[in-house]
C-alpha positions in Angstrom: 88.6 171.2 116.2 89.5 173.0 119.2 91.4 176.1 118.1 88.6 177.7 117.0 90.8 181.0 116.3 92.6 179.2 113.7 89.2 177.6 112.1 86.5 179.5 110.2 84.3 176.8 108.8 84.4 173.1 109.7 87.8 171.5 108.6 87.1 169.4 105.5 89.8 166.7 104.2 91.7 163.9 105.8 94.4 161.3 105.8 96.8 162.7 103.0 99.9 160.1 102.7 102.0 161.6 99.7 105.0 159.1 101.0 103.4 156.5 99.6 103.8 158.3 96.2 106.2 160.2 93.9 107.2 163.6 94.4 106.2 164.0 90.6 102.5 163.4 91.6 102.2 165.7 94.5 101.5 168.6 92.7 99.0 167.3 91.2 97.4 165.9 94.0 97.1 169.0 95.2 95.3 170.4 92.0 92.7 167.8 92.5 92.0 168.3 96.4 91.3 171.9 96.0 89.1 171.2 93.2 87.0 169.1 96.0 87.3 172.4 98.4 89.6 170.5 100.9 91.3 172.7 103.1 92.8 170.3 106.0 95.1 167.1 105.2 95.9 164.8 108.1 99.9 164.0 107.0 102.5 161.7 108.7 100.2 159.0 110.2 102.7 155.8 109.1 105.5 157.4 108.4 107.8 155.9 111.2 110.0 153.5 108.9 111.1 156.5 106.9 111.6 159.6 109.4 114.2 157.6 111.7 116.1 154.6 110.1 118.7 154.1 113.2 118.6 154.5 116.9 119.7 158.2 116.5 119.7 158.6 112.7 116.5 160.7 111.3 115.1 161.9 108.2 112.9 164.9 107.9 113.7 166.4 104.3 110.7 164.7 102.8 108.1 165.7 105.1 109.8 169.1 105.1 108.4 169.1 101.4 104.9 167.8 102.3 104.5 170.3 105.1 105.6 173.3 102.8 103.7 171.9 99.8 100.5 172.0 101.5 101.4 174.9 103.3 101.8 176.8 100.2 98.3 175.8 98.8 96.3 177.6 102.1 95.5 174.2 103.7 95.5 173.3 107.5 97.5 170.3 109.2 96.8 167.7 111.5 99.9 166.3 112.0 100.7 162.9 113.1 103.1 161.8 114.9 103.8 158.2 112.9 104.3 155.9 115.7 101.0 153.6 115.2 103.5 151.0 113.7 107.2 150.6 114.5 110.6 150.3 111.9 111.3 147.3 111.5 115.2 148.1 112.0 113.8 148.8 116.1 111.7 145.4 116.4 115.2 143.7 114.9 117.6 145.4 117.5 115.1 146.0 120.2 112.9 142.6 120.8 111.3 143.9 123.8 109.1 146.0 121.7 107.4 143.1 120.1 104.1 142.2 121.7 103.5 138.5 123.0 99.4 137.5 122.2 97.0 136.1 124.4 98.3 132.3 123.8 101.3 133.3 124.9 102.8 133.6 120.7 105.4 136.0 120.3 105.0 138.5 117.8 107.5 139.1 115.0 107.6 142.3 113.5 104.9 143.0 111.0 101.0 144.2 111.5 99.8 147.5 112.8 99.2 148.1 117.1 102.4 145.4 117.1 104.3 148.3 120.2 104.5 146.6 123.4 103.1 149.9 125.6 105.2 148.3 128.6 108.5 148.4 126.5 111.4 150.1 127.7 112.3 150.8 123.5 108.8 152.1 122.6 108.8 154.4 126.1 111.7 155.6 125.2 111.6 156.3 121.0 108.0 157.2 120.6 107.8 160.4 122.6 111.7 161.6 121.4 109.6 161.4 117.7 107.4 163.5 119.2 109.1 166.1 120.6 111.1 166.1 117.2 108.3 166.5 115.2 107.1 169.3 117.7 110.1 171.2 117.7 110.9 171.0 113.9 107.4 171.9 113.3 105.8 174.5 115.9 106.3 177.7 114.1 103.9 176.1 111.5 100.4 179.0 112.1 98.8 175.9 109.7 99.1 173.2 112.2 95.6 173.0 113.9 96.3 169.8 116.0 98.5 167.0 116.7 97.3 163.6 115.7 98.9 161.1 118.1 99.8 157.6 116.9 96.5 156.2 115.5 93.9 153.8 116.6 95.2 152.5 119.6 94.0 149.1 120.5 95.5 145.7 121.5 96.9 143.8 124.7 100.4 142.5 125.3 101.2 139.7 127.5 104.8 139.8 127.9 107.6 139.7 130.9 107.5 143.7 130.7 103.7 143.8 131.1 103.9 141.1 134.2 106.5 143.1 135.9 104.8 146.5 135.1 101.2 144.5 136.1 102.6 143.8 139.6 103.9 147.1 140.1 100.3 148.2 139.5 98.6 146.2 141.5 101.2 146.9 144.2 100.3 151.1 143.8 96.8 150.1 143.7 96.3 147.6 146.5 99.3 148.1 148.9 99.2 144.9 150.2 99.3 140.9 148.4 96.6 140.4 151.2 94.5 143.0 149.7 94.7 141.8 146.0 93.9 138.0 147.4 90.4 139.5 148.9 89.3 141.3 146.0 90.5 139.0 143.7 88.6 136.3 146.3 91.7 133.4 145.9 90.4 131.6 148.3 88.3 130.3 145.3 90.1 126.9 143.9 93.2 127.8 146.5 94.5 130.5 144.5 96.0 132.5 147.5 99.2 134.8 145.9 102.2 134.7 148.8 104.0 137.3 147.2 103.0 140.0 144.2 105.7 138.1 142.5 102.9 134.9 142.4 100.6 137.0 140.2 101.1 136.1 136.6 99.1 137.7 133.7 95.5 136.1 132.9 95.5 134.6 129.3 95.6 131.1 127.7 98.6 130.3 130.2 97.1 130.6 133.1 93.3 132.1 134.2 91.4 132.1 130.5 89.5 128.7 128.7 89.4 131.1 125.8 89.0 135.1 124.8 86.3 135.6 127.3 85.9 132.8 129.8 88.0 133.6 132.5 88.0 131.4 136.2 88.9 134.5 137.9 87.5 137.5 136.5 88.3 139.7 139.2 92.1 139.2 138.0 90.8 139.4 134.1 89.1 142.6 135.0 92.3 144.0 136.3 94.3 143.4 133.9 91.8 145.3 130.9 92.1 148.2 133.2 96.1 147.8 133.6 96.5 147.5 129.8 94.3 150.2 128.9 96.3 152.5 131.4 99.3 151.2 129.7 98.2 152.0 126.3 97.2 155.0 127.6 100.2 156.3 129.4 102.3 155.4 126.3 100.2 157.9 124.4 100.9 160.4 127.8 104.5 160.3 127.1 104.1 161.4 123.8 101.2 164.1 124.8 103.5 165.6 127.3 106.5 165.6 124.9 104.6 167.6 122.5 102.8 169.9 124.9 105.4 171.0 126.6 106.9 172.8 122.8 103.5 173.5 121.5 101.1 174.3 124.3 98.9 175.9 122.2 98.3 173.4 119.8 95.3 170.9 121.0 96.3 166.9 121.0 94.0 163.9 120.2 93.9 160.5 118.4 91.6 158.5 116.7 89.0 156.0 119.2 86.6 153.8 117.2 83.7 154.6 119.6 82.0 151.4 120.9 85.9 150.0 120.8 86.1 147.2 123.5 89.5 146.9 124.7 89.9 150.6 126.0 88.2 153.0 128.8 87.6 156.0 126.7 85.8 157.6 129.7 89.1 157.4 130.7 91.1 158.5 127.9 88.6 161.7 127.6 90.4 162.7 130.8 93.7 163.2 128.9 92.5 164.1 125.1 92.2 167.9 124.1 89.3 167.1 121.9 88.0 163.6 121.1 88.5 162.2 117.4 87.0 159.6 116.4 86.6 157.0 113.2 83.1 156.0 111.9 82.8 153.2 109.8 79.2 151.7 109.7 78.3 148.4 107.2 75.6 149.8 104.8 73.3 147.8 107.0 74.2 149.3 110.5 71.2 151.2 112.2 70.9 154.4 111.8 70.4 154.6 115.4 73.4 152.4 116.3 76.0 155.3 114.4 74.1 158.4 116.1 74.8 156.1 119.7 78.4 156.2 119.0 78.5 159.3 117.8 76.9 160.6 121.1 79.2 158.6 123.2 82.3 160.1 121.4 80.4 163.6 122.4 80.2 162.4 126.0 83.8 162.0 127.0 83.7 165.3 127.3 80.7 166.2 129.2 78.9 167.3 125.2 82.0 169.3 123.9 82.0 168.8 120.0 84.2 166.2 118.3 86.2 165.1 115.5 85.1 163.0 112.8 88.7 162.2 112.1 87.9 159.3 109.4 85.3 157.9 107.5 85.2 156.8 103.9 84.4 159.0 101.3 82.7 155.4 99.3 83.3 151.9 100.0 85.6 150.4 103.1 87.7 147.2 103.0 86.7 145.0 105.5 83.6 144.0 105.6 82.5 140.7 104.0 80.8 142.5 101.2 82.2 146.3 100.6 78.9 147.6 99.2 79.4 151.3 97.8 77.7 154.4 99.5 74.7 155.1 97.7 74.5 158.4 96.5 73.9 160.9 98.7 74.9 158.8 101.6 78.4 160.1 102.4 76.9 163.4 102.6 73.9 162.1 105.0 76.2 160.3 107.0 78.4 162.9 107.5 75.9 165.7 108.5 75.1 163.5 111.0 78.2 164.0 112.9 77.4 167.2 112.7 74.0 166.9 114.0 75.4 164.9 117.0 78.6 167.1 117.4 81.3 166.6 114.9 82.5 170.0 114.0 85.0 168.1 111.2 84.4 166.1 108.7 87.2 164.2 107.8 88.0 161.1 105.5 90.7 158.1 105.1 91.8 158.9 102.6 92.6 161.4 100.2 94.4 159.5 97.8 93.7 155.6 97.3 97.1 153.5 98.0 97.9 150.9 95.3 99.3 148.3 97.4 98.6 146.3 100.7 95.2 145.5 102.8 93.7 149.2 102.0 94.3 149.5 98.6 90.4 149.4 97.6 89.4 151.5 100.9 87.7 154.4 99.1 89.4 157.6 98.6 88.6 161.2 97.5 91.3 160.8 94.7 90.6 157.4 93.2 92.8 154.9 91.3 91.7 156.4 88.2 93.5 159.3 89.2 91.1 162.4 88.4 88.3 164.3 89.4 86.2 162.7 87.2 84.4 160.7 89.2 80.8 160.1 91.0 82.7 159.9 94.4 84.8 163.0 93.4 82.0 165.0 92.5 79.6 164.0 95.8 82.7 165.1 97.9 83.1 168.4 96.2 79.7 169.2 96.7 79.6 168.5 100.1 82.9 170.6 100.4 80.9 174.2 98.8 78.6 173.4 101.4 80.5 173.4 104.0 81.9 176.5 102.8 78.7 178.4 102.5 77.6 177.0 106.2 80.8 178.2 107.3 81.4 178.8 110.8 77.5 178.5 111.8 77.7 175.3 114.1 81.1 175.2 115.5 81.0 174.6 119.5 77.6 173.9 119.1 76.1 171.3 122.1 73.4 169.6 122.7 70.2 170.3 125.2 69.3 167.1 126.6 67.8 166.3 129.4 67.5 162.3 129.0 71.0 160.6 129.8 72.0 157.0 129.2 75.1 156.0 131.4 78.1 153.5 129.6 80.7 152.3 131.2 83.8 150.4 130.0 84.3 148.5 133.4 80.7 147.4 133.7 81.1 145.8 129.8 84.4 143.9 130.8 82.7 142.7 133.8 79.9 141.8 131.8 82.0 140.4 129.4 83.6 138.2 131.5 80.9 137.1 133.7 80.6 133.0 134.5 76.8 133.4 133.8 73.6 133.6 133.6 73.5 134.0 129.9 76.0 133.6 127.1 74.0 136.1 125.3 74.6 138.9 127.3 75.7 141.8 125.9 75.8 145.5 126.9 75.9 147.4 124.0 73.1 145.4 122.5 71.1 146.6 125.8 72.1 149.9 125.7 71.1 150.3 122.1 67.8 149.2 122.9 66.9 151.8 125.2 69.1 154.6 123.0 67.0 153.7 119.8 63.8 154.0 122.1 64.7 157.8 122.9 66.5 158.1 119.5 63.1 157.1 116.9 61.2 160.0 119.0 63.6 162.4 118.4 64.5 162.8 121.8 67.9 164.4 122.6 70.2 161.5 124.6 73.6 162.4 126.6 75.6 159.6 127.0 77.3 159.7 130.2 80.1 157.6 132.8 79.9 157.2 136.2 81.7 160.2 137.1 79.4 163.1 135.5 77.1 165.1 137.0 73.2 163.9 137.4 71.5 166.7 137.9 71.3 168.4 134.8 68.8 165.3 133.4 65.1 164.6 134.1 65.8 161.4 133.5 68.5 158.7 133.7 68.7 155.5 132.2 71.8 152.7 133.3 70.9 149.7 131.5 72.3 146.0 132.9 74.6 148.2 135.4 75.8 144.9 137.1 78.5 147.0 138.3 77.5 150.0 141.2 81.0 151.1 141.8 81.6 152.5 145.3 79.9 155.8 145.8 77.7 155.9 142.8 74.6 154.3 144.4 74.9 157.4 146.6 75.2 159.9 143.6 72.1 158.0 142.3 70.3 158.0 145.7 70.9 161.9 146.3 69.9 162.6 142.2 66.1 160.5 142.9 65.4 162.5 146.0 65.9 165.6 144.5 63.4 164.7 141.7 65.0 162.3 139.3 64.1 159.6 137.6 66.4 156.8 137.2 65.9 153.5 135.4 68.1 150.4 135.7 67.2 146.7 134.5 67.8 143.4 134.7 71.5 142.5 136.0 72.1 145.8 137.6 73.5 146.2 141.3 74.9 142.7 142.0 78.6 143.0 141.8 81.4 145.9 143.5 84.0 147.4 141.0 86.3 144.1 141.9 83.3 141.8 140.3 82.7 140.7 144.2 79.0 140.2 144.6 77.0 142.7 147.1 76.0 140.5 149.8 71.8 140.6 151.0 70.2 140.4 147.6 70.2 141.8 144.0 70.2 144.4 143.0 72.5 145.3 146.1 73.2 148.8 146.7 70.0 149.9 145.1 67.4 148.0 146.8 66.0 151.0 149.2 66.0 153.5 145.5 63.8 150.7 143.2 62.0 149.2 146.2 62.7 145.6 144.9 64.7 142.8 145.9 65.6 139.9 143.5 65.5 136.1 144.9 66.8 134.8 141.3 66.9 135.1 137.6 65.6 132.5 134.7 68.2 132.6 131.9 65.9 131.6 128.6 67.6 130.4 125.3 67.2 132.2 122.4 63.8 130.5 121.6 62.0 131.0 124.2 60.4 133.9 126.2 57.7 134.6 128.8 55.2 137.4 128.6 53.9 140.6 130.0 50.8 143.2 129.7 51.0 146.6 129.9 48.6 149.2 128.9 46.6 146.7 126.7 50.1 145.2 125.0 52.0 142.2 125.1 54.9 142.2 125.0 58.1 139.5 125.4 60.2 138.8 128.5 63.5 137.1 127.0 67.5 136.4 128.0 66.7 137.2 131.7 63.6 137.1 134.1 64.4 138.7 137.3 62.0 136.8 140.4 61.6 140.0 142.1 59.8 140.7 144.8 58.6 144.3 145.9 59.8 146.5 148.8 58.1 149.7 148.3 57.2 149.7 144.9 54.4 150.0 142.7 53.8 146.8 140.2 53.2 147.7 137.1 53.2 144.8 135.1 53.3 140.9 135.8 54.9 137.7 134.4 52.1 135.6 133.0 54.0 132.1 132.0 55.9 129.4 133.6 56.0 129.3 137.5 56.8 132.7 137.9 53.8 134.1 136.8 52.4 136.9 138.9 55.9 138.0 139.7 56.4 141.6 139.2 58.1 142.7 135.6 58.1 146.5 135.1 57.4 148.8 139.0 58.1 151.8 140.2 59.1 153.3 143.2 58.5 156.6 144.9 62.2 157.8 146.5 62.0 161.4 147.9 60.8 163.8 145.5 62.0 161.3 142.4 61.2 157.7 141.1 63.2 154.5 140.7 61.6 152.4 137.8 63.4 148.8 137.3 62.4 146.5 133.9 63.5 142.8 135.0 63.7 141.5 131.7 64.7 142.0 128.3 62.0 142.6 126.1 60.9 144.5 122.1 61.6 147.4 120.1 58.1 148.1 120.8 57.9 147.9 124.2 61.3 150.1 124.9 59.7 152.6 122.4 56.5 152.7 124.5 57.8 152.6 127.7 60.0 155.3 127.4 57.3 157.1 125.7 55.6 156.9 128.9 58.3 158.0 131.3 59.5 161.0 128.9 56.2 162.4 129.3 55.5 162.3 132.8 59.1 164.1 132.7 57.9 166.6 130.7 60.5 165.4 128.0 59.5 166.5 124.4 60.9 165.2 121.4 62.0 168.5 119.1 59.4 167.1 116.6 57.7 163.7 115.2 58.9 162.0 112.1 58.1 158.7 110.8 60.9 156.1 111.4 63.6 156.8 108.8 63.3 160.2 109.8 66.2 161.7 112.3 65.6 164.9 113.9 68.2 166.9 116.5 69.2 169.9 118.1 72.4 172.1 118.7 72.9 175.5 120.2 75.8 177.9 120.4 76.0 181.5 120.3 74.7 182.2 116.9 71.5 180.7 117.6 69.7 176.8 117.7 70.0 174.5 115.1 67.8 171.7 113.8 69.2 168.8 112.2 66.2 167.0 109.6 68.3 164.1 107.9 66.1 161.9 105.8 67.6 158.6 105.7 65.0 156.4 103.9 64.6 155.5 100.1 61.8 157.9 99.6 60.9 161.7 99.8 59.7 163.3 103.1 57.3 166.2 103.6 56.1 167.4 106.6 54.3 170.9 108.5 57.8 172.6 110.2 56.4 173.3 113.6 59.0 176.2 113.9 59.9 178.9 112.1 63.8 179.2 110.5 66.1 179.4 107.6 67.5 176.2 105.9 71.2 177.4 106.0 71.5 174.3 102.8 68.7 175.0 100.7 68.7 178.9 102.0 64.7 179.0 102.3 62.7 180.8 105.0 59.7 178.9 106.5 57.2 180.3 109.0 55.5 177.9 111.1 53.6 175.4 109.2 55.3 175.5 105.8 55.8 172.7 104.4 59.1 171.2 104.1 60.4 168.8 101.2 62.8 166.1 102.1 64.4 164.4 98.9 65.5 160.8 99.7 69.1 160.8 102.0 68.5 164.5 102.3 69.6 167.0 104.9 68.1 170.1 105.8 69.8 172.7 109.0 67.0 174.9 110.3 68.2 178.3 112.0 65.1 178.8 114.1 64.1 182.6 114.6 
């Protein structure tokens, strides 16, 4: 994970709950997981109701037992500190730490993510767990990290949150006359006298449903304020725990693409990043190895945690198809090939009650080893053990970026228009899968990291240039870069206030463009384009551009537009900005890109048919290449590098040949 001195080979278990059990089982269970060669459980993630039963009354004896039992069969802990759901002796005695919903509903006790983070009850019990658990715990030499509630998400709209919300808008504005201009109330006469006019924006007040919001600016706010409130709840239990066990590195569990909290922002305050991957047998390959990359990026390419994943079939999805086999293993060394240096599962042991009882587990209802699930985890598990220690802290060598950023989605989210089909992440995937089918390493980055390390940068739909980063992108093109942006990019501050003097606003003078308007086209309908001898759509949005500098490269040829630049490019110092004013094809991102990576001098790390995944990590003991076969029939290809398969254990030389079975994996050590 991150205490590498206390790790040999990449961790390999999971979410262990033996309270959900009899004692008479454990040792048993125990049999059975070694069989499988785990060697770290994950304990004490929902254990809350049963370690503290009273405002000052706790219970540790059982988990005393847990921690020893495990202890005394050689495996690692992540320890959790239980306080993802509250007792339901505190939500009783203590109301304030019930959440009220969007509509204004409040919450009885029941659910999971039911905490108000605002609540004086939750402040205060949560973090006295922690330190509890720390201090009971920290002469355990087994416990490799601390696992912090689990899966934060969720907003709360109660009197606590208003309070705390105008207190935060107080810190961060100073004055009522401050929050009315960046808020713009003149709008519909919504001028606040006092911070004590603000009231929270849901279903009561600002909101016409989820999304639609009449003042976004305020909506905006707000996701930041509850993120930072979710986040500082988990603060006070980081600090409680650091401060006993400083050496012992702390995380939870994101969900990667998760909308409702500014990971960038949680990175800041996470020893390592953990994260939970649950793709639908249908999800794009691409679309797992873009989160996975993101989770890598909160902290500028440090490996992560794959803290969960199912070891067979999930619970939720409309129709809980079962990993084919050989999948779990694919889909797990492809963590690794984007950074995990664990691979972890929920759940060791299959519950036999409540919403998760047909989640797969390692350990299944039938309750033995002999099983097709059992058996594909246990191999997996020898592997690991034989790659041992190989490609821990390895990182990635990329030198194409793609920047994401939480505030730009909300914004996006919650814009009055053009499109109701805008969305982000669909955009950003579009140019990630580009870069992704040629094997071409991909950062993801925020707006806070450094530039200058990439050749080139891509910021799809950045409607939001925050102040200061049209300068960092300004200095990074005339130094030599090349940045990209599209469509919806530069027309609004970080308070959702439109840059007056055209679109796209504070990048006009690096893409040489200025946009008059933008054609928002239902779903069935697009315009067109040429461009090297290919046509290709223009849907969702036409930008009307017209061109200040830069070179056109291609041209609307429908509707009145026609003739309009499309795709251009602009010299800037040493660099180039390039702007695409619509949304277009797989194709055309794939070919574009293609294009642009090679006057960059950006080389994939090898071709492969589409189905095909190829990447690269480095660390001390050498450079790794990551050859994950992921379609339904065998691959064979000429290795253009020489290396050892640290699976299969074969030397090649340059130009052997190379046998993929269907959902194979091979790790090449090149010499």
């Amino acid at each position: 994970m991150v205490a590498y001195e206390k790790i040999k080979k990449i961790p390999y278990g999971g979410d262990y709950n033996p309270e959900q059990w009899p004692e008479e089982t454990w040792e048993e269970d125990m049999r059975i997981l070694k069989l499988a060669h785990i060697d770290t459980v994950t304990l004490n993630v929902f254990s809350w109701a049963s370690l503290q039963s009273d405002d000052d009354v706790y219970h540790f004896e059982k988990l005393d037992k847990i921690i020893d039992l495990v202890t005394a069969h050689g495996m690692k802990i992540c320890l959790a500190t239980s306080t993802g759901a509250h007792p339901a002796w505190m939500a009783r005695k203590h109301p304030d730490i019930l959440r009220v919903e969007h509509n204004g509903m409040k919450r009885k006790f029941g659910g999971r993510h039911n905490s108000c983070p605002n609540s004086p009850t939750y402040r205060k019990y949560a973090p006295a767990l922690a330190a509890k658990l720390a201090e009971r715990y920290k002469k355990y030499d087994n416990i490799v990290a601390w696992h912090i509630s689990n899966e934060y998400g969720g907003e709360c709209y109660c009197e606590n949150c208003e309070k705390k919300f105008r207190e935060w808008l107080k810190e961060k504005y100073k004055t009522i006359d401050e929050v009315n201009r960046v808020w713009d109330t003149a709008f519909w006469g919504h001028t606040f006298y006092d911070f004590e006019d603000v009231v929270l924006p849901n279903l009561l007040s600002e909101h016409m449903d989820d999304t639609r919001s009449c003042f976004q600016g305020i909506s905006l706010d707000y996701k930041r304020f509850n993120s930072e409130s979710i986040l500082n709840a988990y603060r006070l239990e980081y600090d409680a725990i650091h401060a006993i066990t400083p050496d012992i590195p702390i995380t939870t569990n994101l969900m990667g693409t998760f909308f409702g909290l500014d990971y960038q922002m949680w990175g800041k305050y996470m020893d390592f990043i953990s994260w939970d991957n649950y793709p639908a047998n249908d999800t794009p390959i691409s679309s797992t190895a873009l989160r996975h990359d993101l989770m890598r990026g909160l902290k500028q390419g440090k490996p992560f945690a794959l803290m969960e994943q199912t070891p067979s079939v999930q619970n939720w999805q409309p129709f809980n198809m079962l990993k084919r086999p050989g999948v779990m293993r694919l889909w797990s060394y492809q963590a690794i090939a984007h950074g995990a240096d664990t691979v972890l599962f929920f759940q060791m042991k299959r519950s036999v009650g409540a919403c998760e009882k047909y989640h797969g587990a390692v350990i299944d209802h039938a309750g033995h080893e002999n099983t097709r699930v059992f058996r594909e985890v246990t191999a997996l598990g020898a592997e690991l053990e034989k790659l041992g220690s190989q490609t821990l802290g390895a990182r990635s060598d990329a030198k194409a970026a793609i920047v994401f950023d939480w505030d730009n989605w909300w914004a996006i989210s919650y814009s009055s228009g053009p499109s109701i089909y805008l969305d982000y992440c669909r955009e950003v995937e579009q140019y990630y899968k580009a870069l992704f089918d040629r094997n071409i390493p991909v950062d993801m980055i925020g707006v806070e990291d450094d530039l200058s390390r990439y050749d080139l940068v891509i910021a799809p739909m950045l409607y939001m240039v925050k102040t200061g980063y049209d300068e960092k992108i300004r200095a990074y093109v005339k130094e030599g870069g090349r940045f990209l942006t599209t469509c919806f990019s530069g027309y609004v501050d970080e308070h959702d206030l439109v840059t007056i003097g055209g679109y796209p606003g504070k990048l006009r003078d690096i893409l040489g463009i200025w946009v008059e308007e933008e054609d928002a086209l239902p779903e069935n309908l697009h315009n067109r384009f040429h461009y090297h001898g290919n046509t290709y759509p223009a849907s969702l949005l036409c930008d009307l551009l017209h061109t200040e500098g830069a070179e056109t490269l291609a041209s609307y040829e429908e509707d009145f537009y026609a003739g309009m630049p499309v795709l251009t490019k602009n010299a800037f110092g040493k660099g180039f900005g390039y702007y695409v004013a619509t949304q277009s094809s797989d194709e055309f991102y794939r070919d574009y890109l293609e294009e642009i990576c090679e006057e960059a001098d950006i080389q994939p790390i090898m071709d492969t048919p589409d189905g095909v995944e190829v990447t690269r990590r480095i660390n001390q003991n050498g450079v790794f290449v990551f050859l994950l076969n992921h379609r339904e029939e065998p691959y064979v290809t000429a290795l253009p590098f020489a290396g050892e398969d640290l699976l299969g254990g074969k030397i090649y030389k340059a130009g052997d040949a190379l046998v993929l079975e269907k959902k194979d994996v091979a790790i090449i050590k090149l010499k």
